[in-house]
PATI-203292 format. One line per 2 residues: their letters; for each residue x, y, z of N, C-alpha, C, O. Coordinates in pm, whole numbers, plus 50000, padded with zeros to 5 digits. Example, Ala and Ser with C-alpha at 12.3 -4.5 7.8 and 13.67 -1.06 7.14 Angstrom:
REM residues 2
AS> 51319 49431 50780 51230 49550 50780 51320 49670 50780 51424 49668 50846; 51285 49775 50708 51367 49894 50714 51290 50003 50787 51341 50114 50804
***
This chain:
REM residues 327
XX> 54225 57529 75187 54248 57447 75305 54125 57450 75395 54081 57559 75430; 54071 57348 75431 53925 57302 75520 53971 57292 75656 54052 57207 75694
XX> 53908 57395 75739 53942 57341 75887 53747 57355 75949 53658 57440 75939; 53760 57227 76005 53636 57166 76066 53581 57243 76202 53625 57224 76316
XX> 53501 57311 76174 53473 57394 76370 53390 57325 76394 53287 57323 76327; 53408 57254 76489 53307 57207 76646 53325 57273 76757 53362 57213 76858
XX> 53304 57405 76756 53223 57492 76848 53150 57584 76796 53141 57575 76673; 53083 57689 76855 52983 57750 76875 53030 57854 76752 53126 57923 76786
XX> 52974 57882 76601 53010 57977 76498 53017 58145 76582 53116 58218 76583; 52861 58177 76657 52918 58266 76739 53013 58337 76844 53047 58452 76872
XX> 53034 58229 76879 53226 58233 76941 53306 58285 76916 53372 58375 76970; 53315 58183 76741 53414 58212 76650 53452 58354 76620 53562 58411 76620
XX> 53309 58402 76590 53295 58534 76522 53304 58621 76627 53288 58729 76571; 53319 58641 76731 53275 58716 76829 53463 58678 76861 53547 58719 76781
XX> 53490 58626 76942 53643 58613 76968 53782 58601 76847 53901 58628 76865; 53711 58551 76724 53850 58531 76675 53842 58677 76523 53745 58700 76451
XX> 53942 58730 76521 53970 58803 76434 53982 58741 76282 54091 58734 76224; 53846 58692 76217 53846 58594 76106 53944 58709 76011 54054 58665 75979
XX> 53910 58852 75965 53968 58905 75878 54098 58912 75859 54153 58949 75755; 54158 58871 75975 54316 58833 75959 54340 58675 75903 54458 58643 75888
XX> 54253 58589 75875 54329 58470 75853 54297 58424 75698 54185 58446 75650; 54420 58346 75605 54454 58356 75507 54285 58324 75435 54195 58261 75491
XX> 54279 58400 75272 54156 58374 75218 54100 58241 75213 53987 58200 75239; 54254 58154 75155 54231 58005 75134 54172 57924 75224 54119 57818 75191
XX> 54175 57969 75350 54114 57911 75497 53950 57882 75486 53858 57949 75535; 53945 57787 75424 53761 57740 75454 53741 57654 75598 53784 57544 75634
XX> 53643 57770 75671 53636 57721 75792 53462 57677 75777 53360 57739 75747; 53498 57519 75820 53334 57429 75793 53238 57415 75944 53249 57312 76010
XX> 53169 57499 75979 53064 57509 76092 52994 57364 76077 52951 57309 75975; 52995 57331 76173 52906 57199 76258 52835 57247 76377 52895 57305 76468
XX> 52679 57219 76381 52635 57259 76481 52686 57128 76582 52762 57032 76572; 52583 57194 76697 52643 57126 76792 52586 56975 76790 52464 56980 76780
XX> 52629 56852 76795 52524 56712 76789 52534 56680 76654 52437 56616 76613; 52647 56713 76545 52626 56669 76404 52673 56557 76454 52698 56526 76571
XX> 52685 56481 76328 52669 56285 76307 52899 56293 76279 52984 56377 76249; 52895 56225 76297 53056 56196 76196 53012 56178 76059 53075 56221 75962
XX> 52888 56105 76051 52876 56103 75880 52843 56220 75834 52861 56241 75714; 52797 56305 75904 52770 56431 75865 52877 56523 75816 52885 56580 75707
XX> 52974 56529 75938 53083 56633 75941 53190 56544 75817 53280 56604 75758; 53157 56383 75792 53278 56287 75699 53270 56363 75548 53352 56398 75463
XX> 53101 56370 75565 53059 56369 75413 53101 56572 75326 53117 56606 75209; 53102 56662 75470 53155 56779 75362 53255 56817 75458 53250 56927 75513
XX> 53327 56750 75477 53482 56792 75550 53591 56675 75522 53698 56666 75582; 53553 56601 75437 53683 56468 75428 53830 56514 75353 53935 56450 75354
XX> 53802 56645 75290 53959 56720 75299 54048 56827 75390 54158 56880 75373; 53940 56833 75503 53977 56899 75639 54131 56845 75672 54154 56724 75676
XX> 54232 56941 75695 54350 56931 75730 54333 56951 75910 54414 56879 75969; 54248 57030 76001 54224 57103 76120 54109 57083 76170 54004 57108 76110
XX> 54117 57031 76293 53934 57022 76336 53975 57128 76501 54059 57108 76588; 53888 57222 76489 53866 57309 76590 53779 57296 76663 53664 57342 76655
XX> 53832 57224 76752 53679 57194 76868 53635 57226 77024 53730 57227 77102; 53504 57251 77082 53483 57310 77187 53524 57168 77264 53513 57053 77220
XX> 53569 57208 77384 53632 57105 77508 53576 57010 77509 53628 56900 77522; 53415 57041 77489 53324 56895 77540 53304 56831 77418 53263 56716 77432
XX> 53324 56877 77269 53267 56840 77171 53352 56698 77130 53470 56710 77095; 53307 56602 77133 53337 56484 77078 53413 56478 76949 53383 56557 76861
XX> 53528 56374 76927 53614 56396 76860 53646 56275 76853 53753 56262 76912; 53594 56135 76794 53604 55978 76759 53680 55977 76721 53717 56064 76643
XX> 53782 55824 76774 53850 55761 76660 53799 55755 76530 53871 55809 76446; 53698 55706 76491 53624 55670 76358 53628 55823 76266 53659 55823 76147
XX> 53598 55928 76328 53632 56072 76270 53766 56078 76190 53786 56078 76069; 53848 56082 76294 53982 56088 76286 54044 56010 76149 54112 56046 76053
XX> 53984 55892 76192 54053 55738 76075 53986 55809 75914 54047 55809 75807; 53835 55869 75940 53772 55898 75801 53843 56010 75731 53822 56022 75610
XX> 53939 56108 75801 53995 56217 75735 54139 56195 75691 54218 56183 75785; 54174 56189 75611 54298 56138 75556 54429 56189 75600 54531 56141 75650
XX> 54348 56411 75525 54458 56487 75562 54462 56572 75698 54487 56693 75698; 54441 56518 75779 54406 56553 75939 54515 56582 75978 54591 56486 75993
XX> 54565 56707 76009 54699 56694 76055 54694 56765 76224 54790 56745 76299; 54602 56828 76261 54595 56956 76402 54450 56886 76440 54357 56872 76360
XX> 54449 56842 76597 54289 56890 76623 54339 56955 76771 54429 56919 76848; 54246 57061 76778 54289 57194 76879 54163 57215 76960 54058 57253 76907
XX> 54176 57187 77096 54061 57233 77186 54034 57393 77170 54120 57480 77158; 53899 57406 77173 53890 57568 77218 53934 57588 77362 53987 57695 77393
XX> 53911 57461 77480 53961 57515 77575 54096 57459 77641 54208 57465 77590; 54056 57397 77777 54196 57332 77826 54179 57183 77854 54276 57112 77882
XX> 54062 57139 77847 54007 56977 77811 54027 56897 77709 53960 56901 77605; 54069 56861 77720 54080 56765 77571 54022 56594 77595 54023 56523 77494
XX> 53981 56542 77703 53946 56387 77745 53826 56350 77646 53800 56231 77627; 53740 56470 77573 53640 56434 77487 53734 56384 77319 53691 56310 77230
XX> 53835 56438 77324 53899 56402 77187 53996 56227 77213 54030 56176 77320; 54018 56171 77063 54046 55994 77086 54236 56005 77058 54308 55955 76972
XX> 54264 56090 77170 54396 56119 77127 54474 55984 77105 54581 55998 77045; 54446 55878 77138 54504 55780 77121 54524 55738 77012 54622 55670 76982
XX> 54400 55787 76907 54413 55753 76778 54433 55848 76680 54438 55823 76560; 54448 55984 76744 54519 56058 76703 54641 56063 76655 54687 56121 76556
XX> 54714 55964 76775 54859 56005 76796 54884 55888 76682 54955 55907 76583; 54817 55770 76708 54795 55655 76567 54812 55719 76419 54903 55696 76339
XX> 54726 55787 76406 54779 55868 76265 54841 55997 76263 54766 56074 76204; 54918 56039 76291 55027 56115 76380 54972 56253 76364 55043 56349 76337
XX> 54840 56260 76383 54807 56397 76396 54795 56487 76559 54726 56451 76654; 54846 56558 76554 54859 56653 76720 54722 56679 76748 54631 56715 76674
XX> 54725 56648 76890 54598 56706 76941 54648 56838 77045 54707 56807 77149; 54626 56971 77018 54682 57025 77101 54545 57094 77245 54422 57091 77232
XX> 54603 57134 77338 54485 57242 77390 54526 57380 77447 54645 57405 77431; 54457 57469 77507 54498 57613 77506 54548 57597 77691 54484 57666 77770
XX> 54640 57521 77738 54680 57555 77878 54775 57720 77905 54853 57797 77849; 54693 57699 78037 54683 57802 78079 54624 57947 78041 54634 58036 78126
XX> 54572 57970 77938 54466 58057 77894 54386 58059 77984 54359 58179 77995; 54307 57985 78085 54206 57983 78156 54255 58028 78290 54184 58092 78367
XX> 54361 57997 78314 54394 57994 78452 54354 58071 78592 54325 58037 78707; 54376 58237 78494 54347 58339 78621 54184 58306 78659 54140 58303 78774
XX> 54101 58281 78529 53978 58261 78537 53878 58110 78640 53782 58100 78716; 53956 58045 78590 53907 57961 78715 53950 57943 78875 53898 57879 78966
XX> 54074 58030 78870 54128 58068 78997 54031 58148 79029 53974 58100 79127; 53975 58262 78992 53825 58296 79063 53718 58279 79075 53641 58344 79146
XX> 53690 58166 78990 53564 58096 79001 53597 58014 79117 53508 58018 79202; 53672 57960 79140 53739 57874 79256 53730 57886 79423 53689 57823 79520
XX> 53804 58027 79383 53770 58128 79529 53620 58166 79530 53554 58111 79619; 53550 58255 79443 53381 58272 79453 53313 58131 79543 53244 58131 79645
XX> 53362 58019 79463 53263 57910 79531 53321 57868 79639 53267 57765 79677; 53428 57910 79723 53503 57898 79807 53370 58000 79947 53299 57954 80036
XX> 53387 58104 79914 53341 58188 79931 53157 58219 79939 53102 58294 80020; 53097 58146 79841 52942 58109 79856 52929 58001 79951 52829 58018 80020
XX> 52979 57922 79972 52963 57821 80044 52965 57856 80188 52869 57815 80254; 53092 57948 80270 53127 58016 80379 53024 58045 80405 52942 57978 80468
XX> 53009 58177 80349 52876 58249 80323 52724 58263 80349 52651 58355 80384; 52707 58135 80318 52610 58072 80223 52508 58183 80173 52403 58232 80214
XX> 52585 58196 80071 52525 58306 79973 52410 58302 79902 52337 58401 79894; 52378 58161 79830 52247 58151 79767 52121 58097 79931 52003 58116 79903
XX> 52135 58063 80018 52034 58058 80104 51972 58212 80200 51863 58233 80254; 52106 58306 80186 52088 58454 80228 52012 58523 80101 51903 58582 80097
XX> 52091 58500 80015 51962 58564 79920 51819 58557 79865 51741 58635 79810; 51820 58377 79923 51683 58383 79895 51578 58399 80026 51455 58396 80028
XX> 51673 58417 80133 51554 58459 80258 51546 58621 80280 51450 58673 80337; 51650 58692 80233 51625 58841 80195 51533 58869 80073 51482 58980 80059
XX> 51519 58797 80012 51446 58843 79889 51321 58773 79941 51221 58807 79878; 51299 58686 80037 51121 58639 80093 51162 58727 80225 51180 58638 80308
XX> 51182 58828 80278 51107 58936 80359 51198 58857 80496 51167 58887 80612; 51289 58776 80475 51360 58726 80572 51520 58757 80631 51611 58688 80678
XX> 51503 58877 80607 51717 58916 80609 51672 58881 80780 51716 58772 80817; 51590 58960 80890 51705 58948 80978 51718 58834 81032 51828 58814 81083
XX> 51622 58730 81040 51587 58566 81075 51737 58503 80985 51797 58406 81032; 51782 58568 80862 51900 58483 80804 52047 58557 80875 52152 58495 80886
XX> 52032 58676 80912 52148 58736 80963 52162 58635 81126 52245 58548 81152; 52051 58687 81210 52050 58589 81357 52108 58414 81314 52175 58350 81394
XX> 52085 58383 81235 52057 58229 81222 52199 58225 81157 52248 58112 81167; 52256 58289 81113 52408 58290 81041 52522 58329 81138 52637 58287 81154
XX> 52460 58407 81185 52545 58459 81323 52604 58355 81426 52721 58322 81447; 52445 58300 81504 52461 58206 81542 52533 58057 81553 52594 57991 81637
XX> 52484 58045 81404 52545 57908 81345 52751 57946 81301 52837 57859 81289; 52767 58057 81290 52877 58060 81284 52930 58102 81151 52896 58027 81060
XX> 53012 58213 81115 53046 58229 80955 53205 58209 80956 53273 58291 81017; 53264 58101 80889 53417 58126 80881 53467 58221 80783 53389 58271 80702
XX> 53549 58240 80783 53614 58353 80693 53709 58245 80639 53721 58149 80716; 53797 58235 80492 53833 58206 80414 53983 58190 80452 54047 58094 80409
XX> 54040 58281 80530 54141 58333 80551 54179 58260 80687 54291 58296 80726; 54117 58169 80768 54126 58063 80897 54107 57954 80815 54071 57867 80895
XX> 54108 57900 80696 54119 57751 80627 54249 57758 80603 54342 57836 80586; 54200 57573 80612 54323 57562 80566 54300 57501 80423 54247 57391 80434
XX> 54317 57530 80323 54304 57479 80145 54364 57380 80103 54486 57393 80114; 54319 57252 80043 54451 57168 79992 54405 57151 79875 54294 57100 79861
XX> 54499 57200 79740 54477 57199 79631 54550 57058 79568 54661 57006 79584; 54438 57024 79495 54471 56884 79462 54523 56879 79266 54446 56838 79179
XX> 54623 56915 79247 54625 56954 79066 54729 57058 79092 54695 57167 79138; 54877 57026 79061 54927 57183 79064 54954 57227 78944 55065 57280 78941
XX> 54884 57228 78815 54923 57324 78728 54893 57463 78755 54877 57534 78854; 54892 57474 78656 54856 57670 78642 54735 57697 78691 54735 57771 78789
XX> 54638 57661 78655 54506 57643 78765 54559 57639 78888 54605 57741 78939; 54560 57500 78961 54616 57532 79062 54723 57653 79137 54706 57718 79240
XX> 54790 57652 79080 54863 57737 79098 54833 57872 79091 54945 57923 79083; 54777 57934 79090 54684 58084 79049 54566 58084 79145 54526 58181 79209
XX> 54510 57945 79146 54423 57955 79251 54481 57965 79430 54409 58012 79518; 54617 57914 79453 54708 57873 79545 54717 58051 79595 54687 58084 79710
XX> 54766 58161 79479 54803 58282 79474 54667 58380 79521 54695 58491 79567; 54532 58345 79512 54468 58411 79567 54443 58384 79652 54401 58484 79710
XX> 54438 58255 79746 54431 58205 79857 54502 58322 79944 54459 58390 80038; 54656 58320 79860 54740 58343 80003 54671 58481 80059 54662 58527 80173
XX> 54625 58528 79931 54590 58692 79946 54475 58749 80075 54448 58861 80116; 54424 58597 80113 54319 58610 80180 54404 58560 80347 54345 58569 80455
XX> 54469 58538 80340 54566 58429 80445 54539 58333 80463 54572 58285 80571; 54480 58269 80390 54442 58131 80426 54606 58041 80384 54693 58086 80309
XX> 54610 57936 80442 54691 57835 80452 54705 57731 80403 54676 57630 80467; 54769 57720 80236 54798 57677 80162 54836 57552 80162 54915 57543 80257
XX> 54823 57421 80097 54950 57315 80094 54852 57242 79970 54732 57261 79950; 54955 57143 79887 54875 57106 79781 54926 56937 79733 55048 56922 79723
XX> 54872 56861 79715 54924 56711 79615 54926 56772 79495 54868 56869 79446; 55026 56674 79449 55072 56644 79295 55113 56516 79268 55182 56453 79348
XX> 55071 56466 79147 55185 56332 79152 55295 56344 79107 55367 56245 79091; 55329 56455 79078 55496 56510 79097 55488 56621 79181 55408 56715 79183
XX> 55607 56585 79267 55575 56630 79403 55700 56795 79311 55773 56792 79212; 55675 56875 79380 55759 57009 79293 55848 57086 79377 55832 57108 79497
XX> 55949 57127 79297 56060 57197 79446 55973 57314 79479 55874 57361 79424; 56051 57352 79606 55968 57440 79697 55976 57581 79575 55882 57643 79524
XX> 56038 57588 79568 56025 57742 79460 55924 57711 79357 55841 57802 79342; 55911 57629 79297 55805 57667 79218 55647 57553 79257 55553 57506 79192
XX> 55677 57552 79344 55546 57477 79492 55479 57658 79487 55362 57686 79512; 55561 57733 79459 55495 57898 79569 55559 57901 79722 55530 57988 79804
XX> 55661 57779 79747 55650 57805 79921 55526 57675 79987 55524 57625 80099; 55455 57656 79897 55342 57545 79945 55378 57442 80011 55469 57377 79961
XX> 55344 57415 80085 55341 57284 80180 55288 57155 80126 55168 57130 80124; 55408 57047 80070 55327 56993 79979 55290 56847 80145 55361 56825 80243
XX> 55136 56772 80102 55109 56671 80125 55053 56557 80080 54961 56567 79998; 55084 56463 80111 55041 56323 80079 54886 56302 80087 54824 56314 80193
XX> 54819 56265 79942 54683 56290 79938 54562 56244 80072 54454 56303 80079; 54596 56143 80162 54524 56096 80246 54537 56221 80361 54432 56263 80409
XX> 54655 56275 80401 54655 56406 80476 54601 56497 80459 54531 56558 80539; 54630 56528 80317 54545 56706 80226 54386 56638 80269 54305 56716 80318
XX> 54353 56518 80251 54198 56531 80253 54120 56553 80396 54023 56617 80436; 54223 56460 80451 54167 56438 80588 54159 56582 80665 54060 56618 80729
XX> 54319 56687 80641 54338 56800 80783 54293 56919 80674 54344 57020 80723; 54248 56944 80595 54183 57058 80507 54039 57071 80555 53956 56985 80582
XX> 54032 57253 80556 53882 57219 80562 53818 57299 80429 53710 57359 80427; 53909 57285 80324 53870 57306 80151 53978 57223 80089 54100 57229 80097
XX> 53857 57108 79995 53961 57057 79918 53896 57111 79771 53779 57101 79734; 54022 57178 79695 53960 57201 79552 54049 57128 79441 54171 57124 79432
XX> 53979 57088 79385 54020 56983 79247 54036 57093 79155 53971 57197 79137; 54179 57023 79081 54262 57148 78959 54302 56982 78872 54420 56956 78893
XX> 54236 56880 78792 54283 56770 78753 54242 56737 78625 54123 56755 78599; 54331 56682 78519 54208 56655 78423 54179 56485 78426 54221 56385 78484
XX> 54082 56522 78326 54030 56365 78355 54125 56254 78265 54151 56251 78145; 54165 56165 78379 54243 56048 78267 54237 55916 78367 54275 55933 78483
XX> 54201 55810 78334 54216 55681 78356 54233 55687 78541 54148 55647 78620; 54329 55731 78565 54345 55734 78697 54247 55838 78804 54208 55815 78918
XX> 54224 55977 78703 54111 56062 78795 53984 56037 78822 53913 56076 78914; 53960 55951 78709 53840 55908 78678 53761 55895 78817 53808 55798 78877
XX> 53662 55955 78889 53581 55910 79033 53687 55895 79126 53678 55801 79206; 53805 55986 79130 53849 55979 79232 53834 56000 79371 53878 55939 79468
XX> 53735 56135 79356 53663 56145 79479 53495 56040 79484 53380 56066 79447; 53555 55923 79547 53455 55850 79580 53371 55828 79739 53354 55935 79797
XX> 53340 55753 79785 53261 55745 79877 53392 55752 80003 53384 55804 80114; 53526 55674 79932 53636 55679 80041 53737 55803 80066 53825 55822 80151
XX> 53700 55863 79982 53756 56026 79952 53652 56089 80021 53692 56197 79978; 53583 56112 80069 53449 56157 80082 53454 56151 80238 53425 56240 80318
XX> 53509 55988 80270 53465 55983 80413 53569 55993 80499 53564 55984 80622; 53709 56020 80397 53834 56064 80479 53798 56246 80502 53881 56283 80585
XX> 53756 56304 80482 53771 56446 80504 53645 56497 80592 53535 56442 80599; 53682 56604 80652 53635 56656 80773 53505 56651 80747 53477 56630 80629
XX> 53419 56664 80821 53284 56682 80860 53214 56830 80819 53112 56869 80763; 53366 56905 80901 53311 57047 80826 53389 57110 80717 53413 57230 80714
XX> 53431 57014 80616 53502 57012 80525 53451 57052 80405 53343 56994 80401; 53463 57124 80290 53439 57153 80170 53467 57121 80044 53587 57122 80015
XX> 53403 57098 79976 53448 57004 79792 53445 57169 79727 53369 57264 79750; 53581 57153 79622 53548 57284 79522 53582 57170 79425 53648 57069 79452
XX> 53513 57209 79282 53540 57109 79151 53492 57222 79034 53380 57240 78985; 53602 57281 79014 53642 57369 78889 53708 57290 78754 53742 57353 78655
XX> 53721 57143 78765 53792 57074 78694 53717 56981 78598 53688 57030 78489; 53687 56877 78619 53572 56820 78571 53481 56749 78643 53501 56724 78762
XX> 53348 56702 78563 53240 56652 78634 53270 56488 78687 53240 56426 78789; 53355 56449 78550 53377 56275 78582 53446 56261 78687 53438 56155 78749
XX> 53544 56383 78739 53633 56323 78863 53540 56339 79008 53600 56365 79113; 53432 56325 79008 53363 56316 79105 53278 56188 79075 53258 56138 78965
XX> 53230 56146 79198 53142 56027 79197 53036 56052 79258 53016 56010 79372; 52940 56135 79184 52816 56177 79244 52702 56122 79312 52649 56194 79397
XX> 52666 56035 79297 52584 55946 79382 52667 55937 79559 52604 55931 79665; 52779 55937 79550 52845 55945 79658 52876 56047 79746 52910 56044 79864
XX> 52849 56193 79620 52874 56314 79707 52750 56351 79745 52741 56396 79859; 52647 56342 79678 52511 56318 79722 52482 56268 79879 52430 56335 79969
XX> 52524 56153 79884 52558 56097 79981 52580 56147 80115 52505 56151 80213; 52705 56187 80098 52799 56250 80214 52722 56365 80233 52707 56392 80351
XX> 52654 56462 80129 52607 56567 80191 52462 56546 80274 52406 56622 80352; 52431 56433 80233 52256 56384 80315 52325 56332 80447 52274 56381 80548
XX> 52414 56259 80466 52487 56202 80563 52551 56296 80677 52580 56273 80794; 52559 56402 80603 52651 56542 80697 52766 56480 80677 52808 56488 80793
XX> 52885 56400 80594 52977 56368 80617 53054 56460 80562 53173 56431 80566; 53030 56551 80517 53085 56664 80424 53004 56789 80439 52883 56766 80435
XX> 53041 56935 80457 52965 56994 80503 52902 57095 80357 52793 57148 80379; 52949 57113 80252 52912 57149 80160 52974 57138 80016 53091 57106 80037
XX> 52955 57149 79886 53048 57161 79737 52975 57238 79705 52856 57260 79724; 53119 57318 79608 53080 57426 79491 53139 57319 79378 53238 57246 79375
XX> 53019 57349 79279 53035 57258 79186 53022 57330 79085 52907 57339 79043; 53132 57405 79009 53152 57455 78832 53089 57319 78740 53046 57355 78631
XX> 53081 57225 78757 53118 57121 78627 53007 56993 78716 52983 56974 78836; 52957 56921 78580 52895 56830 78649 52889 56731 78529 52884 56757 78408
XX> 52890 56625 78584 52916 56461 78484 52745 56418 78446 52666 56432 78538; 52702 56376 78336 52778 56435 78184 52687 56595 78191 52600 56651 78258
XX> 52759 56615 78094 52684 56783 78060 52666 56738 77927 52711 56642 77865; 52555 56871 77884 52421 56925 77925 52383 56834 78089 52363 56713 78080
XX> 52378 56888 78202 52326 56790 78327 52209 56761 78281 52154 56799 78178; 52173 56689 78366 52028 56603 78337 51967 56612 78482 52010 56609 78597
XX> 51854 56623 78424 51755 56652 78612 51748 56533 78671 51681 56542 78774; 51788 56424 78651 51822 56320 78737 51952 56290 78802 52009 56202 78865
XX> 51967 56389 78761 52142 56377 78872 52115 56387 79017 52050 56478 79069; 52178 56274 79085 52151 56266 79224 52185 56452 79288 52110 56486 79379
XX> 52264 56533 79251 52295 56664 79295 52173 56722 79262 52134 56804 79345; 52096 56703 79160 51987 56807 79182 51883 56810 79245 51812 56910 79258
XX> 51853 56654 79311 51763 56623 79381 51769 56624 79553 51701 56552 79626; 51870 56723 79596 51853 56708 79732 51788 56739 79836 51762 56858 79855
XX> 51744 56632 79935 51652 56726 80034 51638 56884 80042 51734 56961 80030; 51520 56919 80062 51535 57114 80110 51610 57093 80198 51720 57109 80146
XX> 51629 57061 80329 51747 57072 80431 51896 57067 80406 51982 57110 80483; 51921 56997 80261 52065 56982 80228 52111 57071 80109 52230 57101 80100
XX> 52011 57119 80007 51998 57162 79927 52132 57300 79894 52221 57319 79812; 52071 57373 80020 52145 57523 80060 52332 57463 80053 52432 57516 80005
XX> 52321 57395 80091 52473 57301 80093 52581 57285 80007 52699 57265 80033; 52501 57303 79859 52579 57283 79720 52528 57396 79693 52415 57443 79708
XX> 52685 57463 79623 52644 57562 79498 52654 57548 79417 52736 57456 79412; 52616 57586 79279 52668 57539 79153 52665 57649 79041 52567 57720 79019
XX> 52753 57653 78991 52787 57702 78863 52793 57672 78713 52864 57576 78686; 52734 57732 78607 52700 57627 78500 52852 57629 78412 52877 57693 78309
XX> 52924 57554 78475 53061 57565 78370 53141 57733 78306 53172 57736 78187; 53154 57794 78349 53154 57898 78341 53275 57983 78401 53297 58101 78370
XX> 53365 57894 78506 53487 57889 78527 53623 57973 78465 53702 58055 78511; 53599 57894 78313 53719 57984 78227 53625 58029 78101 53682 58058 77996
XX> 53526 58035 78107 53457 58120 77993 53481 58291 77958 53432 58350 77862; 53552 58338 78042 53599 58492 78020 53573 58539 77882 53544 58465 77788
XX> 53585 58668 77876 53576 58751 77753 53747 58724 77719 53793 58684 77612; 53813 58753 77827 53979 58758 77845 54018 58580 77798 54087 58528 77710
XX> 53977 58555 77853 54014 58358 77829 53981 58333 77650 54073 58271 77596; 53886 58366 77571 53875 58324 77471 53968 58413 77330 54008 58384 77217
XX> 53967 58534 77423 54027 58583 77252 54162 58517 77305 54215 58464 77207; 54220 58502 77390 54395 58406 77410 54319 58301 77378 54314 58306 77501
XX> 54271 58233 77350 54262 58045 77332 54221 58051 77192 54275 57967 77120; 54121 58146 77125 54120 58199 77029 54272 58211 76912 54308 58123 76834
XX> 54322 58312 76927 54408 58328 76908 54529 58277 76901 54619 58305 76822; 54527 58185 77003 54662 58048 77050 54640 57938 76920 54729 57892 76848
XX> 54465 57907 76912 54453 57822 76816 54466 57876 76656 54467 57785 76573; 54474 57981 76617 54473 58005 76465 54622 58011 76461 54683 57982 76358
XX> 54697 58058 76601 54886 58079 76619 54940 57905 76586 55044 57868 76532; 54847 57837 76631 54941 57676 76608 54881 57587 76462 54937 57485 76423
XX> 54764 57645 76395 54720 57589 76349 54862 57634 76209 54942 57559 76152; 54836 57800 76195 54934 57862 76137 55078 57783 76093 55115 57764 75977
XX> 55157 57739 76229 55275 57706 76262 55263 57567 76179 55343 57532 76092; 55156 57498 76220 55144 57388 76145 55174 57392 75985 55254 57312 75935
XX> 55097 57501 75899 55103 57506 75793 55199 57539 75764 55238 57500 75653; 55282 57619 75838 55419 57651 75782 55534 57557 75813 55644 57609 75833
XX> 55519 57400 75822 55587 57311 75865 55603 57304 76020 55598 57189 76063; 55622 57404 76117 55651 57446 76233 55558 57324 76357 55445 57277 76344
XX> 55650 57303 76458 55588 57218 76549 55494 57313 76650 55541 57413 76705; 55351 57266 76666 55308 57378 76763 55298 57378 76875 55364 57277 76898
XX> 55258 57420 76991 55286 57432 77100 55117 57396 77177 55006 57428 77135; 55151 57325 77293 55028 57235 77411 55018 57116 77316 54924 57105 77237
XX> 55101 57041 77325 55049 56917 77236 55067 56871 77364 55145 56891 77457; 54919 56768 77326 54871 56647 77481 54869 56565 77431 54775 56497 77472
XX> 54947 56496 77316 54899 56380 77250 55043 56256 77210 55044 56154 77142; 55167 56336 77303 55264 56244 77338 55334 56245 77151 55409 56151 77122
X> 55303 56359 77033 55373 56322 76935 55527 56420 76947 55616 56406 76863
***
């Protein structure tokens, strides 16, 4: 039995316990950027394609493999796979939710927290012979603490939700959108609001969303210019649900007072992204993180593991579990 990896072979080997899985299991490595004709021509009896979040996953792939029955994110993304035509030839696309969760709940808070801070502009005037000019000048200008915001989490899954739980820990003051609005018990107690409110009376909005048709650039120039002045972007979620030229924008504009940015549209980024080019005066403003969110040591052997558990289930007739693909 052929199962197709599109992610990283060192991963594999490093997180998944290969010596436990059956001999018959031929697992076919693709570097990263192979062709479909590539992966068509020595994988066209692949039953399983195992793939990293971002790694592309065509209709035209899909249609070329006959006995395709599982394709399984390594992570909790799946918008790079053509589930549509997945679900067309009734193969499951599943992904590893909630495996990541605790993990980007602290990547979440960290950039919550650098930004307050401003952590990368203190470190680099302590490390040029400048701490006490950055201590006076921080003082001055004012440091909030985490725990006087108010947070509006925009996404309430498990992400959200985990991220909601360290908040409280700090006291900060919770409330969150959903487009299913959720009873108060399993809200956490959260204060739910109507997205034009969460943006406008927050002074942290963090995105927990995946990308689909409707997220797509949701935070645009009018998202942007409903929220406070001394307001904050967190985006632990993806790069497309931002509209960068626009957040660019708002931060040259002062209409927004800073983003922590995990994720950025498209990746690998490219040095022409309006975010990397910002004035020195605005610069200190954005933090960024290179995707790295739910990358844990802890996050992969569970997503790891989740995926050889459904691929398994599959073979043994069994229906598996995170299917995003409506079969």
């Amino acid at each position: 039995m052929q199962i197709i990896i599109l992610t990283s072979k060192q991963r594999v080997e490093k997180f998944s316990d290969l010596s436990s899985l059956p001999a018959d299991w031929e697992l076919l490595f693709f570097p990263a950027g192979s062709s479909d004709a590539e992966i068509i021509a020595a994988g066209r009896g692949a039953e399983f394609i195992f793939a990293d979040a971002i790694a592309p996953v065509s209709a035209d792939l899909i249609r070329q493999l006959p006995k395709l029955r599982l394709i399984h994110s390594e992570g909790v993304g799946y918008n790079c796979i053509a589930t549509a035509a997945a679900r067309e030839a009734g193969v499951y696309v599943c992904n590893n939710a909630g495996a990541n969760s605790k993990a980007v709940a602290e990547q979440s808070v960290l950039l919550m927290l650098a930004l307050l801070r401003r952590l990368a502009q203190g470190d680099e005037m302590v490390r040029s012979g400048r701490q006490i000019q950055a201590k006076e000048s921080f003082i001055m200008d004012g440091i909030t603490e985490l725990g006087s915001c108010r947070v509006g989490i925009i996404g309430l899954g498990a992400i959200g939700k985990a991220t909601a739980r360290l908040l409280r820990a700090f006291g900060s003051e919770v409330c969150y959108y959903s487009r299913t609005r959720q009873p108060e018990a399993e809200a956490g107690n959260m204060q739910y609001l109507p997205l034009p409110e969460l943006v406008a009376s927050c002074d942290v909005v963090s995105l927990h969303l995946p990308v689909t048709p409707e997220t797509s650039r949701m935070v645009d120039a009018d998202f942007l210019g409903r929220m406070k002045p001394s307001a904050l972007l967190i985006n632990t979620a993806r790069g497309e649900i931002v509209d960068q030229e626009a957040l660019a924008e708002a931060l040259v504009q002062h209409r927004i007072a800073g983003a922590g940015l995990d994720t950025l549209d498209p990746e690998p980024v490219r040095l022409d992204n309006p975010l990397l080019g910002l004035p020195e005066e605005v610069k200190y403003r954005v933090v960024f993180s290179p995707h790295i969110g739910g990358t844990t040591r802890g996050m992969f052997s569970r997503a790891h593991r989740q995926v050889w558990d459904n691929i398994g289930a599959v073979v043994r007739g069994q229906r598996p579990i995170n299917i995003v693909n409506g079969l």
